[in-house]
N, C-alpha and C positions, 0 to 999 in steps of 0.2 A: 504494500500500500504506500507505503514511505517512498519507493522507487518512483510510482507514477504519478505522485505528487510533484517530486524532485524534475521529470521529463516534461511533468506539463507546466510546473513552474519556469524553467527556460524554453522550451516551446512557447511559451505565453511571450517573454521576453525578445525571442527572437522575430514572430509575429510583430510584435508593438512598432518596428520602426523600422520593415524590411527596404526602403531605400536609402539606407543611412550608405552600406556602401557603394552604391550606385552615384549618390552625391558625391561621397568624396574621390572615386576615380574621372567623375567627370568635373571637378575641382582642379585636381591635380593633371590634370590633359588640358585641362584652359590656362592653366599656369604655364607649364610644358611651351603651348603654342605661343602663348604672349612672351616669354621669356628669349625663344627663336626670333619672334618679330625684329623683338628691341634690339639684340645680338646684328640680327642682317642690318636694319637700318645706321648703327653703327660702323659696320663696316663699309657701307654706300657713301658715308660722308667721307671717310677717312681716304677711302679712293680718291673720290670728287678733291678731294684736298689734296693730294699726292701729285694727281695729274698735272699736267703742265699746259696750259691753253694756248691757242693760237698769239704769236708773236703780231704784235702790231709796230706797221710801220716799215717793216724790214722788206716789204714788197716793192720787187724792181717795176711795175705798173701802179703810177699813183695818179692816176684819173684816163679821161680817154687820151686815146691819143691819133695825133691825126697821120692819117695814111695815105699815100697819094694811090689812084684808083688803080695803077697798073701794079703795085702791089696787095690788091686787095683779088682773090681766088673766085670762083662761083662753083660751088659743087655740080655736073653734072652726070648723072645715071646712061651709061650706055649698055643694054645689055645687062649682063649679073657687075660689070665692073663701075665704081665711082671715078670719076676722072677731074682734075683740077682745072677749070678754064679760064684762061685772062686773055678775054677779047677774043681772037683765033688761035690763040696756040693754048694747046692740049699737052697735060701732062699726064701721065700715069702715076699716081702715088707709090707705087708697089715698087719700081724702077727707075723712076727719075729724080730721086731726091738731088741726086748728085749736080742735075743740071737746070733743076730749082736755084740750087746755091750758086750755081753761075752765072743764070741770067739774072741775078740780082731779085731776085721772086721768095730767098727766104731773107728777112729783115734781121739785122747783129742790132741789139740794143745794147748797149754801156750799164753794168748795174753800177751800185755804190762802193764795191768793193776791188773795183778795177776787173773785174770777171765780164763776160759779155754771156746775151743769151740771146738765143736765134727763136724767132717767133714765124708763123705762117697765118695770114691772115684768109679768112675767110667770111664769105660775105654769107651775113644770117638772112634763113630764108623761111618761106611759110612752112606753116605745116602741112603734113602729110605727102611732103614730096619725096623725102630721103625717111628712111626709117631708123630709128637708133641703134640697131646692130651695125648696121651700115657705115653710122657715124663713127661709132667705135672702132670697128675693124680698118677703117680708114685710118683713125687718130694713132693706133699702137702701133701703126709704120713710123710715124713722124715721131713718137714715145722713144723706140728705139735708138732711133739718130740723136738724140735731145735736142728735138725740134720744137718748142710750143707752140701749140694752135688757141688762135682767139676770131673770135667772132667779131667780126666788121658792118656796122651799118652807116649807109651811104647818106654823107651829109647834104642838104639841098641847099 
């Protein structure tokens, strides 16, 4: 008798407040997560502070600059190939860089450290005529040479 007193007295007990531990694992998991939070957002800032941002000022192009129009490009599409044209004469990107730099067609700018940098000028055009693969695969001929390309609009 004493025994089934003793089983239903804790029986009774453990009935009384069966989501006690259900609270406290879902206590301890909300703590868990917000303590992660706080951890990553710490370490976001400390990055963001670490990093180094874009230098200002040290850019060899400090506003527009003016270009006379026989160095200024016009992208044209012949076929699968993009071709360079200034006026009637046609270049190939792929093979005439060489004689881009001869006929005076890539531009040597003077930076500030006594260095020069050769630019190619191209004249910006609407859209949907050249596609941006196009554009690229054109650009990383002229990448390779350390040629920079910049986009030219025709002043009236």
């Amino acid at each position: 008798m004493r025994r089934q007193r003793r089983t239903a007295a804790l029986g009774s007990v453990l009935a009384q407040d069966p989501g006690k531990d259900l609270f406290a694992y879902l206590f301890l998991l909300i703590m868990v997560f917000a303590f992660m939070l706080l951890m990553s957002f710490e370490q976001k800032e400390g990055a963001a502070a670490a990093q180094a941002g874009p230098e200002q000022g040290k850019s060899d192009i400090r506003g527009p600059r003016t270009v006379s129009r026989d160095q200024v490009a016009r992208l044209v599409k012949e076929g699968d190939t993009l071709l360079l044209r200034y006026g009637s004469v046609v270049y190939d990107p792929a093979t005439d860089i060489q004689r881009l730099t001869d006929d005076g067609r890539i531009v040597t700018v003077p930076g500030d450290n006594g260095d020069t940098r050769q630019f190619l000028y191209i004249e910006k055009q609407g859209r949907g005529t050249i596609s941006l693969f196009e554009y690229l695969d054109t650009f990383q001929v002229f990448s390779k040479h350390q040629v920079s390309v910049a986009f030219a609009r025709e002043v009236k």
